[in-house]
Phi, psi and omega in degrees: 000148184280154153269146162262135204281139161279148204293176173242137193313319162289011185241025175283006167261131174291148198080346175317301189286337159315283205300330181268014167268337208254346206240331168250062139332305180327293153316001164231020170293298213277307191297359194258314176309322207272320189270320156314310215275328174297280173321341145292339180280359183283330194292333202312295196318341194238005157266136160304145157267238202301319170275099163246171195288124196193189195253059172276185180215020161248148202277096171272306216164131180260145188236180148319121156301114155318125171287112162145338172285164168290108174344332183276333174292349203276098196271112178255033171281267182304345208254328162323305199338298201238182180285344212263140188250080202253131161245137173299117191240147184256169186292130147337129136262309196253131142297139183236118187325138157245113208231125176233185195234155171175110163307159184176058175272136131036271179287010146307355196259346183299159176181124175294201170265332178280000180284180174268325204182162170272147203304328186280306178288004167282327161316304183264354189284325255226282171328296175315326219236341140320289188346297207319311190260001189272318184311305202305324158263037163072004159307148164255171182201175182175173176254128154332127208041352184253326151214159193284148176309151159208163179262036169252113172005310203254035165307325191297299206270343127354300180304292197294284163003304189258356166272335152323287201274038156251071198273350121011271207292357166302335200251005186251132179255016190203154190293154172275181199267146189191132208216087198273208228256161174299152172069357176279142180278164177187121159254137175243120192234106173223163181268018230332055168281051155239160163327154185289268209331318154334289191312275228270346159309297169002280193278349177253028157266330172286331171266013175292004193245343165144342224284168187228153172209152206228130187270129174210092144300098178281127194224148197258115188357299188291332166280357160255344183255294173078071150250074139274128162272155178062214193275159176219169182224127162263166164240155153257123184290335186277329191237014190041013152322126168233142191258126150252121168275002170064207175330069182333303193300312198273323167294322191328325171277337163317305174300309207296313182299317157341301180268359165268307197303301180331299196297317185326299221263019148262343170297310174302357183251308152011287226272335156308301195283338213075002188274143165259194185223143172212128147230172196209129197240159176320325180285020187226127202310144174271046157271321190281336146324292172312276182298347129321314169289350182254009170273299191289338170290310178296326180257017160267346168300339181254028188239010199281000000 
């Protein structure tokens, strides 16, 4: 069980030390970039380069079917073969913008003790270290309302740049309104602890135009275990309301159901849209994200 700690006299307005983990970003930038580049070159071996999966008419390559894609993509011809689920992928034409989004609200700055990092740098590290490698496969990329796609080398420190200097967007907990093109990707990495409805307005102004999209939850351990006993106080990091919850132990399952129904019913607005869910949590390397999320980008490339 974790223990839990006493507030420290500087951290007693709530969320201070959140907000100021999610807010000097700046000074944790260079290390972060440096931790994105690592992480892409893990990705490369498992990327293509320039020939990839689209909406060709020529025969690339059967691959693993991915969890979260559509069942209808599953070529069960090759798949009879083996115990294995392969979809037939056709050769890349066109490129198409990938546009992401990473909160980098208030409650993005927590981190437990069980974490790897706080949920905002695992965030930007995982955003950055996509950018890297979808250029690196002739992908164009950009932050969603902020800056334009482009297929340039110094995209990571491009990225980081403009999320510096967007101090905007430190107090926005939801993506800006922005309606990029059919057929364009768009990741959104957030710990998305806002209302579902919020949430589901959101994504269907971003998918209104035909555009496909991928949901990257970020979740911090201790917000899925909640193992605490005895008296507790929660905060909202966001609007600094505190709760005393009395018998830590005895809410918990309460809480706990709470954030599995929050997840249900952000996987169902996904599911609406056509959209996947990835969730991921800090106590888990940002290699496993990443290559799930350039799997599942590879594979909505064989549906345009």
């Amino acid at each position: 069980m974790v223990a839990t700690r006493a507030l420290e006299s500087t951290a007693r307005v709530p969320g201070r030390r959140e907000s100021e983990r999610a807010t000097d970003l700046g000074a944790r930038l260079p290390r972060l970039v440096l931790e994105a580049r690592r992480v892409s070159s893990m990705l490369a071996h498992g990327l293509h380069g320039r020939r990839r999966a689209g909406p060709g008419e020529s025969f690339w390559q059967f691959r693993p079917f991915v969890n979260g894609e559509a069942a209808a993509r599953i070529d069960w011809r090759r798949s009879a073969r083996d115990d294995r689920l392969y979809v037939r992928e056709r050769e890349w034409e066109a490129a198409h913008n990938i546009w992401f989004w990473i909160d980098r609200s208030a409650s993005m700055g927590f981190a437990s003790d069980l974490a790897q990092a706080p949920k905002v740098e695992r965030a930007l590290v995982l955003g950055l270290a996509l950018a890297d490698a979808f250029v690196d496969g002739g992908e164009r990329t950009g932050l969603l309302g902020l800056t334009r796609a482009t297929a340039s080398r110094k995209i990571v420190e491009g990225m980081a740049q403009a999320l510096v200097a967007d101090t905007a967007g430190l107090t926005q907990d939801l993506p800006p309104r922005a309606a990029p093109a059919r057929f364009d990707e768009v990741i959104l990495i957030s710990d998305f602890l806002t209302p579902l409805d919020r949430i589901a307005g959101s994504v269907q102004e971003i998918a209104g135009r035909g555009s496909r999209g991928h949901l990257v939850l970020i979740g911090d351990p201790i917000e899925e275990t909640f193992p605490f006993a005895g008296q507790a106080v929660l905060h909202d990091l966001e609007s600094g309301f505190s709760l005393d919850v009395g018998d830590a132990g005895a809410w918990g399952e309460a809480y706990r159901a709470r954030i599995q129904a929050h997840r249900a019913g952000l996987a169902e607005i996904a599911r609406g849209q056509g959209w996947t869910l990835t969730l991921h949590r800090t106590d888990r390397p940002a290699s496993e994200a990443a290559l799930r999320l350039a799997m599942l980008v590879a594979a909505a490339r064989g549906t345009g």
